[in-house]
N, C-alpha and C positions, 0 to 999 in steps of 0.2 A: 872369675876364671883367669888366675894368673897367665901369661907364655912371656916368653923372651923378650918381646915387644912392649906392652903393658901388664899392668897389676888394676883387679878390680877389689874394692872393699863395701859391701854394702851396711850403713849404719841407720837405722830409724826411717826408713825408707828411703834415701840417699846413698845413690853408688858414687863413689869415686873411683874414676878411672885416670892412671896413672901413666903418659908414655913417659918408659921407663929402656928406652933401648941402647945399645951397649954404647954407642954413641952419645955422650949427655947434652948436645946438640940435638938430640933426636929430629936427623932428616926426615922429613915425607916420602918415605922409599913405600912403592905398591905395597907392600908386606906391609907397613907402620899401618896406612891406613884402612888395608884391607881387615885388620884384626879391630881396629877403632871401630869401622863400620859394623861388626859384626858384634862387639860389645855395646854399642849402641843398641842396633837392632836387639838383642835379647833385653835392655834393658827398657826400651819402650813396650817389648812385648812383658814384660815380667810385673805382676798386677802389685807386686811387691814394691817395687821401684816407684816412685812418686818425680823425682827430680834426679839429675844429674849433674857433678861436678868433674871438670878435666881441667887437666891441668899434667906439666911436665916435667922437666926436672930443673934444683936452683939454678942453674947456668941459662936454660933456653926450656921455653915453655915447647917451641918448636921454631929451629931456626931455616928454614925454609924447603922445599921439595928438593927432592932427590937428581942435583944436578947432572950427576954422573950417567943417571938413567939416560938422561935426553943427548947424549951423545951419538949412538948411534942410531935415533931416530931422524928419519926423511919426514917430507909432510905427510906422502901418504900411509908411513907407520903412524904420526900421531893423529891423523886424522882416523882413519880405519880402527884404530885401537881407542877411540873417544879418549887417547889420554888426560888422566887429570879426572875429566869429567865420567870417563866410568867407574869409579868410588869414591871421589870428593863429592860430587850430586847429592850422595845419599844420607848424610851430615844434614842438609838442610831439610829433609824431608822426618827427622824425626819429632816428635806429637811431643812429649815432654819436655818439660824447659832445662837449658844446659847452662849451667854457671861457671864461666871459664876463668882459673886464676893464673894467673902469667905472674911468671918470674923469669927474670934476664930476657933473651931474646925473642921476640914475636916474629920474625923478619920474612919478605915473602908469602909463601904460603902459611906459616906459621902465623901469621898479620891475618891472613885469608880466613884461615882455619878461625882463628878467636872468633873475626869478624861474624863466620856461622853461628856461632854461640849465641844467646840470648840476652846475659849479664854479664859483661865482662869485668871482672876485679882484677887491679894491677898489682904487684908489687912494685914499692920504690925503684927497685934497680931493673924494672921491665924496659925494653925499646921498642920500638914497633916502627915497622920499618916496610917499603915494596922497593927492593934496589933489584927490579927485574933487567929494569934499562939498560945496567952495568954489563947485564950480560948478554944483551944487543939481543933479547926477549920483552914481548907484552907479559902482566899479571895475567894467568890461567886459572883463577879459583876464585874472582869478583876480586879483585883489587883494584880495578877503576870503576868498578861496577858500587860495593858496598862502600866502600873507602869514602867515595862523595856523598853518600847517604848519613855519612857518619859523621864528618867532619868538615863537611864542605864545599867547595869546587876548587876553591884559590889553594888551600892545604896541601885536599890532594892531589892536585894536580901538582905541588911541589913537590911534594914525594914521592908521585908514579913518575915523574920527568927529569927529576934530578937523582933520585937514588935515598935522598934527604932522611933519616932517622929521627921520630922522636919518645924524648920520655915519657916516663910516668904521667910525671906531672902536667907536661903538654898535651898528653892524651885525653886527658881527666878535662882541661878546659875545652878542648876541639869534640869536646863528647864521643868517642871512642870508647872510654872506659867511666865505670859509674862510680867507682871507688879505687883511691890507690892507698894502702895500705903498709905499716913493716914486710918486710919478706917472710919470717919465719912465721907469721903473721894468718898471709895472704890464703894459704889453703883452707885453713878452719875459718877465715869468715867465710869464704865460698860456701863449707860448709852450712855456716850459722844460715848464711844469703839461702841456700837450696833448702835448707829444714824448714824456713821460716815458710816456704812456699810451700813445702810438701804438709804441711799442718792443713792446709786449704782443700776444697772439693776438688780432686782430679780431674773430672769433665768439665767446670767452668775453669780452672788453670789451663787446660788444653785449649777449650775454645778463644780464652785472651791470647795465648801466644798467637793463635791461627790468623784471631782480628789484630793484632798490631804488629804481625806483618805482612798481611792482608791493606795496609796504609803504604807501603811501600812499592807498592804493584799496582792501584788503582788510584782513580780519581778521588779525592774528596768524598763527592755525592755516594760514588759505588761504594764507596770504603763507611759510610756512616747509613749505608742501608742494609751491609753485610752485618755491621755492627748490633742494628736494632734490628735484626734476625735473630742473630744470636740473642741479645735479651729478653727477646719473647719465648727464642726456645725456652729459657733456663725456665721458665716456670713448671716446665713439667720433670722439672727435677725435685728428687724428695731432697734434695743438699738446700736446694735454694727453700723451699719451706720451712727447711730447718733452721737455715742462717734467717730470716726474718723473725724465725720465733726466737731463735736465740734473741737478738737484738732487742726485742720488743719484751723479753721479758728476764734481761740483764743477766745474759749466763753466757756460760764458751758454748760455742756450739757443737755441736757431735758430726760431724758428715761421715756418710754412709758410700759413698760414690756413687748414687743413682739417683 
């Protein structure tokens, strides 16, 4: 469902959603992300949809939120209006996995945003960046929160402290991004990366993303007894019958999603 804002295309069970707003910087303006949220949610509700790619435009995958909004907000407008966190939130709470391909700038919340994602794929000329400091603001969308989950403590904290930017390629070693790629590149492996996934049994894909980030939120112990819950469930799936027989008797398997 194309608007102004983004473009959806759905191919072999993979949507790609497009911001595409008249800005090629595409700010996090309420609008950008109210339509994201919205095209998410249909596409986690749509039995069609297996996996999700986003991604923005060559310049700026998204180069940070909507600074001009927070001008004339007080604390008690952004507090009373949960800004930020009442339609950023809901990014993180979707069940299918999202393959996000950055080209040009990440920066801010646009860094935030990927960071929601699941796979991030860079392109060469991607930056990633939290220069919230510069604007005598904390990150609002887990920028000191994921940032160190991702890369570090000493990293990030250079880059939520200093404003500090990095590429592609520094991303790829500080574990941020899983692949960096050509630019004109970078969309269709997202692609390749989300089909390769959506080939799989939908309810054990859903349940892996739930458990590995289910690791980030608990102990060790909790985190590998949620895990071997989940394993025991799968067996009353017909996918997982299938995928053993497949295996055991040297064929592709068929999943069925039940």
């Amino acid at each position: 469902m194309p608007t102004s804002l983004l473009t959806e295309e759905t191919e072999n069970g993979v949507v790609v959603i497009r911001l595409s707003s008249d800005n090629p910087l595409n700010p996090l303006t309420d609008e950008l992300v109210d339509a994201l949220v919205s095209a998410l949610e249909r596409a986690d509700a749509d039995p069609g949809v297996r996996a999700v790619v986003l991604t923005g435009s060559a310049k700026a995958f998204a180069a940070g939120a909507d600074v001009k909004a927070m001008v004339p907000l007080g604390y008690c407008d952004a507090f009373q209006q949960d800004y930020i966190g009442r339609n950023w939130d809901a990014v993180r709470k979707v069940r299918k996995p999202i393959v996000a391909a950055v080209r040009g700038y990440a920066l801010g919340g646009g860094c935030e945003l990927a960071m929601m994602c699941d796979i991030v794929l860079a392109a060469e000329s991607a930056v990633f960046g939290q220069p919230e400091v510069a604007l005598g603001i904390v990150p609002g969308a887990g920028g000191t929160q994921r940032l160190p989950r991702a890369v570090g403590k000493s990293l990030a904290m250079l880059m939520c402290l200093t404003g500090k930017s990095i590429t592609a390629a520094e991303a790829q070693r500080a574990g941020l991004v899983a692949e960096v790629v050509p630019d004109d590149e970078v969309v269709r492996a997202a692609q390749q990366t989300a089909g390769a996934i959506a080939r799989h049994s939908l309810p054990v894909v859903m349940a892996i993303k739930e458990a590995v980030n289910r690791s980030f939120e608990s102990s060790l112990n909790e985190g590998l007894l949620f895990e071997r819950r989940l394993f025991h469930a799968g067996f009353a799936l017909h996918d997982q019958k299938e995928g053993i027989a497949a295996f055991t008797e040297r064929r592709s398997p068929s999943f069925t999603d039940r």
